[in-house]
Every structure is written in structure tokens, then in C-alpha cells.
C-alpha positions as CSV (number, residue, x, y, z in Angstrom):
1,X,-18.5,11.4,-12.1
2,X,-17.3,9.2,-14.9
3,X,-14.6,6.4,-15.2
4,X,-12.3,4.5,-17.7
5,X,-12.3,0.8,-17.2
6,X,-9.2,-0.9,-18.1
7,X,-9.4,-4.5,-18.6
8,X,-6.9,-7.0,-18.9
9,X,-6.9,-11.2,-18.8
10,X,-4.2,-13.2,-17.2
11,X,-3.5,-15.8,-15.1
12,X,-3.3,-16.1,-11.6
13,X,0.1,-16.5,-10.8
14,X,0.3,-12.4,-12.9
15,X,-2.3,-11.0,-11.0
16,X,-0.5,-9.4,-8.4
17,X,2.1,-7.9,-10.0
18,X,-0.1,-6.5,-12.5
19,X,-2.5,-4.9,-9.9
20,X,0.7,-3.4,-7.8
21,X,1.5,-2.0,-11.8
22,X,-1.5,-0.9,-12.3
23,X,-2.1,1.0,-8.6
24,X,1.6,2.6,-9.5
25,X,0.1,3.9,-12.9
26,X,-2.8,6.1,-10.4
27,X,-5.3,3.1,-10.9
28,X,-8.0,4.3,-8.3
29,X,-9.8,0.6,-8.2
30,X,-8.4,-2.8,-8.4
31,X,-11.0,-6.0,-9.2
32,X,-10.0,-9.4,-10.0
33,X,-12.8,-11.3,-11.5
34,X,-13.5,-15.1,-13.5
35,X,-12.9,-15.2,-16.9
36,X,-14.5,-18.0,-17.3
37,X,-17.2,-18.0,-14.5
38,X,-15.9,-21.4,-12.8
39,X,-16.8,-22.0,-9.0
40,X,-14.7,-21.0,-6.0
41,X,-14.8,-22.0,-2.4
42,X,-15.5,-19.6,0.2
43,X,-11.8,-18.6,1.0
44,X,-10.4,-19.1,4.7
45,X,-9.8,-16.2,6.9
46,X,-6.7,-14.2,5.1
47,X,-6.8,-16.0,2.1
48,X,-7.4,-14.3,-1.6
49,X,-7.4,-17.3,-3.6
50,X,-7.6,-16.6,-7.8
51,X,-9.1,-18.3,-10.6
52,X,-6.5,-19.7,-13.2
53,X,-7.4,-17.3,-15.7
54,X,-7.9,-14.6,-14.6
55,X,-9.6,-10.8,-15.3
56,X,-8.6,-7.7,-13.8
57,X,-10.4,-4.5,-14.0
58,X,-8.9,-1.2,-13.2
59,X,-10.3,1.9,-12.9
60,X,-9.2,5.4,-13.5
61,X,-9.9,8.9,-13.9
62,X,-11.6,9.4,-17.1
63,X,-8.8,11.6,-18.3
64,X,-6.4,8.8,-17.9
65,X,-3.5,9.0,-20.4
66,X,-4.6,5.5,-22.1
67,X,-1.4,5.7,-24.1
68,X,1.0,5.7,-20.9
69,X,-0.4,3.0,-19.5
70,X,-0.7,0.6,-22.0
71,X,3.2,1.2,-23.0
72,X,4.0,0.9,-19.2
73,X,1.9,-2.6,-19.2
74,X,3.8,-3.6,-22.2
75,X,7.4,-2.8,-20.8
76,X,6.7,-4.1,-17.7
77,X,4.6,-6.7,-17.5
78,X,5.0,-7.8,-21.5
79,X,1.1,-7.4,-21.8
80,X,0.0,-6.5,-25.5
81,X,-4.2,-7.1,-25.3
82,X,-5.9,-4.3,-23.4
83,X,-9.2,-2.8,-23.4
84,X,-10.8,0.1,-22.1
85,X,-14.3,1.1,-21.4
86,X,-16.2,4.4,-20.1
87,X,-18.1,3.7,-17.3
88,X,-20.9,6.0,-15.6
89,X,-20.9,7.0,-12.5
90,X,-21.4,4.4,-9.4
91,X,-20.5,4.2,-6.3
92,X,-17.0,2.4,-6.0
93,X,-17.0,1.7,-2.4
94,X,-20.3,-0.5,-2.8
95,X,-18.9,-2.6,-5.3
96,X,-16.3,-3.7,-3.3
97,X,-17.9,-4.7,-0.1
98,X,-18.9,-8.4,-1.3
99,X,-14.8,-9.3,-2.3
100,X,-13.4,-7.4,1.1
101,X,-13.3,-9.3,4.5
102,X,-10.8,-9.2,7.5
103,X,-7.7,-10.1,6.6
104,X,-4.7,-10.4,8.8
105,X,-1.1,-9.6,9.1
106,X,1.8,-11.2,10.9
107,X,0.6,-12.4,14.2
108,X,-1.4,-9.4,15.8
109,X,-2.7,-7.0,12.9
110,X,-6.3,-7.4,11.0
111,X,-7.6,-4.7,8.4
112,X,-11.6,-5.0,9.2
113,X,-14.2,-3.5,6.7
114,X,-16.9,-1.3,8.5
115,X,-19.3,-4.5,7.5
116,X,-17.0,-6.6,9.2
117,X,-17.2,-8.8,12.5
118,X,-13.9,-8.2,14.5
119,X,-15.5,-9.9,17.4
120,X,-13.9,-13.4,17.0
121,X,-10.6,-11.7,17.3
122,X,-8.1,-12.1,20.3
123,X,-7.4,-9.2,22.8
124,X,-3.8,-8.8,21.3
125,X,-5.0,-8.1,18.0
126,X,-4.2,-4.5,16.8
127,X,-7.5,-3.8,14.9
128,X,-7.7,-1.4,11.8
129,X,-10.8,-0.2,11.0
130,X,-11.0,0.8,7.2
131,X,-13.1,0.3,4.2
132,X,-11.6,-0.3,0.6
133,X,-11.1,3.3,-0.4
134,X,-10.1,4.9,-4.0
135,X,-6.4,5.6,-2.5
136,X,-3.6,3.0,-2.5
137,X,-3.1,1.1,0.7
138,X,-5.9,-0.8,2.0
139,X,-3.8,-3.4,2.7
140,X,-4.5,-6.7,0.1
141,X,-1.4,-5.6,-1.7
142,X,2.3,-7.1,-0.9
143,X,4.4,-3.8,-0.7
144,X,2.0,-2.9,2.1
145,X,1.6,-6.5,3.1
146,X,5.9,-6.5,3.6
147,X,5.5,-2.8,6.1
148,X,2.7,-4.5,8.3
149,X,5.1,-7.4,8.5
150,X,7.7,-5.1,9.6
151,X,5.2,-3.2,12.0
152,X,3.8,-6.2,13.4
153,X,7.4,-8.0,14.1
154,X,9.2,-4.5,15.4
155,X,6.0,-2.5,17.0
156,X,7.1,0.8,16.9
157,X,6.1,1.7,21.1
158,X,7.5,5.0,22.2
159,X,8.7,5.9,19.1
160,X,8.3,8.5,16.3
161,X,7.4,7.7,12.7
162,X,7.0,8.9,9.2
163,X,4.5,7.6,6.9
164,X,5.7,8.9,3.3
165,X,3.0,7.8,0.9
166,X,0.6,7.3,3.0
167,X,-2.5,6.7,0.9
168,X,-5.2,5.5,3.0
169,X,-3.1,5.8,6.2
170,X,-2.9,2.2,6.9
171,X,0.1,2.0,7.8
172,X,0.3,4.9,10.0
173,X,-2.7,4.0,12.0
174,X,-1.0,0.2,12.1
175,X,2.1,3.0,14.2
176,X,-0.3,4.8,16.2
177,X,-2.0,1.6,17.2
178,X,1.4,-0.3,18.0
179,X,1.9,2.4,20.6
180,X,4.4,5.2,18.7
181,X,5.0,8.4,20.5
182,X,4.2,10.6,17.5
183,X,3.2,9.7,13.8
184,X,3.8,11.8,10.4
185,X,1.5,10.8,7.6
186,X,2.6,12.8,4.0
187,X,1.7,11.9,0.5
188,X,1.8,14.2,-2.5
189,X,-1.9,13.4,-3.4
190,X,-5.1,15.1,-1.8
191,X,-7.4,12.8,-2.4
192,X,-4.9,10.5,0.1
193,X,-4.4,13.3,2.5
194,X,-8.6,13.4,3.0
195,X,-8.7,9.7,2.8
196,X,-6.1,9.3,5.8
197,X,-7.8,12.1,7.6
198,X,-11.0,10.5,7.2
199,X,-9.8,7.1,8.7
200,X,-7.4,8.0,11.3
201,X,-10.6,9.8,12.9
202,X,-12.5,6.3,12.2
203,X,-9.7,4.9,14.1
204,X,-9.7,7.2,16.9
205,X,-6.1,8.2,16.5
206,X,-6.3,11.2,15.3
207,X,-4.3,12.9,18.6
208,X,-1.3,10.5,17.5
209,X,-1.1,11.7,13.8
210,X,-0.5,14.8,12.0
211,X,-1.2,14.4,8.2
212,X,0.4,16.7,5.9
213,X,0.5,17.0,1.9
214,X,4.0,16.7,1.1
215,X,4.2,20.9,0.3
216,X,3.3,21.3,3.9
217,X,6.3,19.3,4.9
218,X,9.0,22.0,5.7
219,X,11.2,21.6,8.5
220,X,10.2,18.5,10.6
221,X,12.1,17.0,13.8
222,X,14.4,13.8,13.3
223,X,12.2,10.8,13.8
224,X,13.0,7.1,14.9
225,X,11.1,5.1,12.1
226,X,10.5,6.3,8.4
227,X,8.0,4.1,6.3
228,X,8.1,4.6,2.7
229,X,5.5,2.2,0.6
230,X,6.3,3.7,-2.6
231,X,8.5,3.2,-5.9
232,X,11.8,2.5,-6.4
233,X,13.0,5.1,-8.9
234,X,11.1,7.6,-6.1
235,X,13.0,6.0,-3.3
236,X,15.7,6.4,-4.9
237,X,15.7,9.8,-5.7
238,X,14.2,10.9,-2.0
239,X,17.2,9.1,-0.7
240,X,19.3,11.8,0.7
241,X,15.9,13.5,1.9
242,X,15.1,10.6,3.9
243,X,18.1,10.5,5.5
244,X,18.1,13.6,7.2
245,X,14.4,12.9,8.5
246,X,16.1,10.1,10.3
247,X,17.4,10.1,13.7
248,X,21.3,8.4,14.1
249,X,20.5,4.7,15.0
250,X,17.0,5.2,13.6
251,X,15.5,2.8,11.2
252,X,14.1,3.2,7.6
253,X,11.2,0.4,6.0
254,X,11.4,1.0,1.9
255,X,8.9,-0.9,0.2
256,X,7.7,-0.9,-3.7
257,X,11.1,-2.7,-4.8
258,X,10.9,-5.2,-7.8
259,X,13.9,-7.7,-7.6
260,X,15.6,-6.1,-10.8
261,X,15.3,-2.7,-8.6
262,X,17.1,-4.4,-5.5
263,X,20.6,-3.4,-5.8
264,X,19.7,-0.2,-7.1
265,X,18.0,1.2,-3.8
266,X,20.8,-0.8,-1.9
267,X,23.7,1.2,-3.4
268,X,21.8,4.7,-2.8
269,X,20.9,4.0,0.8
270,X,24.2,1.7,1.6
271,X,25.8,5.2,1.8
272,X,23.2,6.6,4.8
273,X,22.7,2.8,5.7
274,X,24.0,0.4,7.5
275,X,22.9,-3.4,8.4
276,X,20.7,-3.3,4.7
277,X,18.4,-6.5,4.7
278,X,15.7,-7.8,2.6
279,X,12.2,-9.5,2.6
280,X,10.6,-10.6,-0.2
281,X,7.2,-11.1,-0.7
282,X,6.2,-12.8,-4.6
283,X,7.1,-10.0,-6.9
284,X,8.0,-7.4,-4.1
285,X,10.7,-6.7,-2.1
286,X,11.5,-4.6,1.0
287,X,14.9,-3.2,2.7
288,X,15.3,-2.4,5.7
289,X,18.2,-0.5,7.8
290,X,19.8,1.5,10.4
291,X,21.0,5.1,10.5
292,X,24.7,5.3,10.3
């Protein structure tokens, strides 16, 4: 199968933002690379440090709409100079092993590749097993970085939850392996549905979660937690649809927020809502709050 390479050059201090853009635009790959080939040091457990000028490569299907996305990367992130490239066939996956190592969130949760060494970890880390895969949600980006915060500070034991957008599952596994009850995992994207099928067996929770594609959804029970690692203007409109997933008292985790997008998701869920907080991580914000 064939790919279109996007690639754009920035600095470090962009390079997040753009690759959260970019993954919201159906990027399938993410890479951040030199642009000038300087020297790095071998980064610390958890860290991703970046070159000052920086080059990001996305990929995408080769059918990409290379239009859309450079006006979206204009409007949004004011970039003007992109390129694009067809690539043949490779195998992603491989590419990505030397750049992906253990990284941790909060206090407790790591995200180990397969060619990882988890050994050196304590007995109270919650350990996710899970390769860089072509879906959003492996973890190295903040929206999902801000829902294992929230996971790791309020583990979810006995409870139900809702993964909307799942992607690669990470953040239901992160549930099922923090002790919930029962755990929903729903995106509108097959590709994510077989990917977090694929690693909640890896993970050996697969008697904990039930993975649907959002079509399949119907009628589900009330749950305690909803996690939704989306976009705002989707948050916003799935508001009132959230809100009767939730049980009365039970909590909602929105991530995907950029801080001009703050008070927007505030006013639609301050109606369901009650005790609306927020965390910000660099570009990206998440809210948080209780079912009135």
C-alpha cells in the first residue's frame, strides 16, 4: 500500500501542537526528525526532548485531500510552506521502534513497546503493553497525556467507563487495568476498533472490555466515568448524548480542547455539569465534572 508524506519545518516549541493538528486531520503517522542533523543526548526515562528546528513528517492515506489540510494548517497553526511526497509501501510500525521507549504517566502508569524492558519497573506500576500503531492514542500526545493523568490520580476501581474515541484503546486498557467493573470502548473508525481489539487481547483484558464501532452503540446502561479524547467542536455537539450515558453523580474526562475552545465546551456541558474544572497541558486543555 502507498502513502502521502506531508512535511513541514518548525521549531520545537510548535511541534506538538502541530502533530495533535495534524493526528486531528486523519494523519496515520507522526515523526519528528533534525532539520539540521545536530547531536542529541540519549533522553531520560519519559522525556521527548526536540531539536530547535525542527521537521515533522506526517503520513496519510494516499487519497488524502491535500487541499484540506494545508488550509486547516494555515488557519490554525499559521503554517504557509508545506510539502508532500508519495511514498511506497513500508512497514510503519518498523520505523518507529528506534524513537519509541517506555514512557510514564502520573505516578503509576507506563506505555511499554513490545521491544521494551518493563522489568525495572515497581510492583505498583499499571503496565500497558502497546506498540506505536497507525491509530491515534499511543500515548506521546498531551490530550491523551491530560486522560492518563486523570486515570492515574482518580483510578476508576469498581466502576464503569466509556472510552469514546478510543483509537488504540489506551486509555481503556489504562480503566480495565486500574480495576473498573466494566469498560466501553467506541470510536467511529474500523481501523481503531481492530487496533483496540488487537491490544486489549495483548493486554489480557479483553473479559473487562467490549469494543464497539460507534453504529453498534444503541442502547447502553448508564455508566460511572465517560472518557472522551476527541475534538472540541465534536464534544460539543455529542454533549447532550454524553449526558445521558452518564450515571447522576457520575464523572465525564473531555479532552482535545485548545484554550480558545475552553469556554465553549464549558457553557455546553455547564448545563449537564456541575463542579467544571480544568487542566492544562502546553497547548491542550481538559475539563472535567460531575453529573448534576
Amino acid at each position: 500500500m502507498d502513502w502521502m508524506q506531508l512535511t513541514i519545518r518548525t521549531n520545537k516549541d510548535q511541534a506538538d501542537f502541530i502533530s495533535e493538528v495534524l493526528m486531528g486531520l486523519d494523519a496515520l503517522s507522526i515523526t519528528f526528525g533534525d532539520s539540521f542533523y545536530d547531536a542529541i543526548s540519549e533522553p531520560s526515562v519519559g522525556e521527548t526532548p526536540l531539536w530547535q528546528d525542527t521537521t515533522i513528517s506526517a503520513l496519510f492515506n494516499v487519497d488524502v485531500e491535500k487541499t484540506h489540510v494545508q488550509m486547516m494548517l494555515k488557519q490554525i497553526c499559521n503554517i504557509e510552506q508545506v510539502s508532500f511526497e508519495l511514498l511506497k509501501s513500508r512497514i510503519l510500525e518498523d520505523e518507529c521502534k528506534k524513537d519509541f521507549h517506555k514512557m510514564q504517566f502520573g505516578r503509576n502508569i507506563w506505555i511499554c513497546p513490545s521491544w521494551g524492558d518493563p522489568s525495572t519497573l515497581s510492583k505498583e506500576s499499571v503496565i500497558i503493553d502497546m506498540d506505536p500503531g497507525l491509530a491515534f492514542g499511543t500515548g506521546t500526545y498531551q490530550t491523551t497525556d491530560l486522560c492518563l493523568q486523570y486515570l492515574d490520580q482518580n483510578p476508576p476501581k469498581d466502576l464503569t467507563v466509556i472510552d469514546y474515541g478510543t483509537g488504540t484503546g489506551v486509555l481503556a486498557i489504562a480503566a480495565a487495568k486500574l480495576g473498573s467493573k466494566e469498560v466501553i470502548a467506541i470510536d467511529n473508525d474500523p481501523q481503531a476498533v481492530l487496533a483496540t481489539t488487537n491490544n486489549i487481547q495483548t493486554n489480557h483484558v479483553d473479559s473487562k472490555i467490549t469494543v464497539l464501532h460507534n453504529d453498534e452503540e444503541g442502547e447502553l446502561n448508564q455508566v460511572d466515568l465517560l472518557i472522551a479524547n476527541i475534538l472540541a467542536n465534536p464534544l460539543v455537539g455529542l454533549c447532550e448524548h454524553f449526558s445521558r450515558r452518564i450515571k447522576s453523580s457520575g464523572k465525564i474526562v473531555l479532552s482535545g480542547i485548545l484554550q480558545y475552545q475552553v469556554e465553549m465546551v464549558l457553557d455546553a456541558y455547564g448545563y449537564y455539569f456541575s463542579t467544571l474544572s480544568v487542566k492544562q497541558k502546553s497547548d491542550w486543555y481538559r475539563v472535567d465534572g460531575t453529573r448534576k
